[in-house]
C-alpha positions in Angstrom: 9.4 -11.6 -13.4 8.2 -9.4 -10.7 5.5 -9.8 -8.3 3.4 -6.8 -6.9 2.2 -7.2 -3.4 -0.9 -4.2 -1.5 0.3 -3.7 1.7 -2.8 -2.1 3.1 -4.4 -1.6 7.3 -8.1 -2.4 7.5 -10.3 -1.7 10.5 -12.3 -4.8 11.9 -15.1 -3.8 9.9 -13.3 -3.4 6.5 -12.8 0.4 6.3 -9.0 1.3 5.0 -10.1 4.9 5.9 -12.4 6.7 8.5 -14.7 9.8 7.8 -13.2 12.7 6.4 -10.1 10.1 5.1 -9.2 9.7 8.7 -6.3 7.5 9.3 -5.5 8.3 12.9 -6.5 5.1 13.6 -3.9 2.9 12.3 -0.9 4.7 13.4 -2.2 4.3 17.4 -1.3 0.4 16.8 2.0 1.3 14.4 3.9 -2.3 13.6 7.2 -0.4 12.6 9.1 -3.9 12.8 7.4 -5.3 10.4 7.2 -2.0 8.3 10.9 -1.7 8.5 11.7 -5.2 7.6 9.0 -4.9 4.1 11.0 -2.0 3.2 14.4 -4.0 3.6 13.0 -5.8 0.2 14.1 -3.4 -1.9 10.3 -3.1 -3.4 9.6 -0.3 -5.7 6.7 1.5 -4.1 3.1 2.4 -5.9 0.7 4.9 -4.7 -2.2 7.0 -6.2 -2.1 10.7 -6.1 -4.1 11.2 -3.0 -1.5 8.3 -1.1 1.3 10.3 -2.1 0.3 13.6 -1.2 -0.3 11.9 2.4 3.3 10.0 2.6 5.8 12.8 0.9 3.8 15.2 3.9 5.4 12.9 6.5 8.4 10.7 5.5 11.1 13.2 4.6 10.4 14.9 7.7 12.5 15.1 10.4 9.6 14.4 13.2 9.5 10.5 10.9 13.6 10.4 10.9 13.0 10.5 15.0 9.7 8.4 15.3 10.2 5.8 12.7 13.7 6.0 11.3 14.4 2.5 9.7 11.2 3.3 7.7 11.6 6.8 7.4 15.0 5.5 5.8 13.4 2.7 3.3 10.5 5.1 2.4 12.8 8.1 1.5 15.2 5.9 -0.4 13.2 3.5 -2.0 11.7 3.8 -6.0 8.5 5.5 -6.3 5.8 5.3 -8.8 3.0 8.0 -8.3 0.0 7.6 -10.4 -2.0 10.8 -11.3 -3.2 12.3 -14.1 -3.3 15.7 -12.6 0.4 15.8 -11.1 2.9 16.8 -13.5 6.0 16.5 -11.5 6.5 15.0 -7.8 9.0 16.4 -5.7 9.8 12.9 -3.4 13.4 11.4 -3.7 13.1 9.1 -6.1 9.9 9.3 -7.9 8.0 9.4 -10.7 4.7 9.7 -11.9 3.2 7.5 -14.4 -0.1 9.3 -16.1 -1.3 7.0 -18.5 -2.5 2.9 -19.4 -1.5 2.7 -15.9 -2.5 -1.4 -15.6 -1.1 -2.3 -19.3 2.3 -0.3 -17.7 2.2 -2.2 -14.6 1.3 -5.3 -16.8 4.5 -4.6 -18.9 6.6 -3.7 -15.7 6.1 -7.2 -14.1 7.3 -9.2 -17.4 10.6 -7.6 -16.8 13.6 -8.0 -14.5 13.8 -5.8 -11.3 12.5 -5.1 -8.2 8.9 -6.1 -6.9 6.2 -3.8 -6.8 4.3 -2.8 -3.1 1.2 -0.6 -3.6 1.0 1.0 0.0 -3.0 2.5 0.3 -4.5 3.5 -2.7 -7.6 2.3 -3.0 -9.0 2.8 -6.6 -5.4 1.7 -8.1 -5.6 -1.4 -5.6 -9.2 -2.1 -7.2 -8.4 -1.3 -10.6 -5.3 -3.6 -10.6 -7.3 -6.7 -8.7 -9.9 -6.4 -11.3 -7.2 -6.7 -14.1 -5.7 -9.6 -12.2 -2.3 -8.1 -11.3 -1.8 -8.5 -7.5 -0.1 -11.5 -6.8 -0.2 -11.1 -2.9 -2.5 -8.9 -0.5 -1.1 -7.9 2.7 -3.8 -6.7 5.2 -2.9 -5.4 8.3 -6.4 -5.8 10.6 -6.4 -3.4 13.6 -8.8 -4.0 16.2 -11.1 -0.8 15.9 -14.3 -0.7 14.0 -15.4 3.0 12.3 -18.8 4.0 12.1 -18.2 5.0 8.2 -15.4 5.3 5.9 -13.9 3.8 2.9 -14.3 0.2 2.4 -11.3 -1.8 1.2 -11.5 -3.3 -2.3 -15.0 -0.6 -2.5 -14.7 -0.3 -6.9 -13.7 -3.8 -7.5 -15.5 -4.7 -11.5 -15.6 -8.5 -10.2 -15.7 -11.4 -7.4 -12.3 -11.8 -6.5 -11.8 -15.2 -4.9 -8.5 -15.7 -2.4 -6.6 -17.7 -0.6 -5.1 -17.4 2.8 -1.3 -18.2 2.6 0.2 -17.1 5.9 -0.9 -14.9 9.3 0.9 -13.2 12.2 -0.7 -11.7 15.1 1.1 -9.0 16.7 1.0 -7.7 20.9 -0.9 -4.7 19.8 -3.6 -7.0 19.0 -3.1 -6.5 14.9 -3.4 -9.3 13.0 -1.6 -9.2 9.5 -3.1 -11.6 7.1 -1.5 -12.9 3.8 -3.8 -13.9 0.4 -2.7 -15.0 -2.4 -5.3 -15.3 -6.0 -6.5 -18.4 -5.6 -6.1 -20.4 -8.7 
């Protein structure tokens, strides 16, 4: 059986993304260690449409290969789920985009045999899969900057999720990753 884990950054003040879908922010406090080692896992990755547009802009690029290359590495090789039901095709090594009954696919996906699942951003796939009960782990990466507005993490959730804190690390930039399990 598969688990599927939301790697996600927040600021202090819960905002995943600043105004105008800024995310300048999180990459001033970049924990490419720990990046580096996630994508060691093997993890197929999941991202909405707008997620992906954002990644496959940077990770096959030569500038990543020089700033980041162990994740440039993991992101360009690793399986890639992209769900939209506007893109026909994606273009990424290694992806594909799933259109449809996105949540009963995921549902199916995690009864078989096979790599875990990591949703990397995404917010309304993120909610839509915590309100169906899917996530088995949320991995919030806290950096120490509050936005004045922006999008809230977990902003279209349909009900009170209630979790439990299984493990934290705090890193020198002053980011503090914090592990949750569902609590039971």
């Amino acid at each position: 059986m598969r688990r599927l884990t939301v790697f996600n950054f927040m600021s202090l003040n819960g905002y995943v993304k600043g105004a105008n879908e800024d995310i300048s922010w999180a990459h001033s406090r970049p924990e490419n260690d720990y990046g580096a080692d996630m994508l060691k896992r093997g993890d197929t990755l999941l991202f909405g449409r707008k997620t992906y547009e954002l990644m496959v802009r940077f990770w096959p690029t030569e500038e990543a290969k020089k700033s980041a290359p162990e994740i440039a590495e993991g992101m360009n090789q690793a399986e890639k789920i992209v769900f939209s039901r506007t893109l026909e095709k994606v273009e990424w090594n290694n992806a594909r985009v799933m259109k449809d009954n996105v949540v009963e696919e995921i549902r199916k996906m995690k009864q078989t045999s096979g790599n875990n699942l990591t949703i990397l951003g995404s917010g309304s796939i993120v909610s839509q899969f915590a309100g169906a009960g899917l996530i088995d782990e949320f991995q919030i990466l806290v950096h120490p900057v509050a936005l004045n507005q922006g999008s809230p993490f977990l902003n279209d959730i349909n009900n009170t999720l209630e979790l439990k804190l299984k493990d934290s690390k705090t890193f020198k930039s002053g980011n503090v990753l914090m592990v949750y399990e569902p609590a039971e």
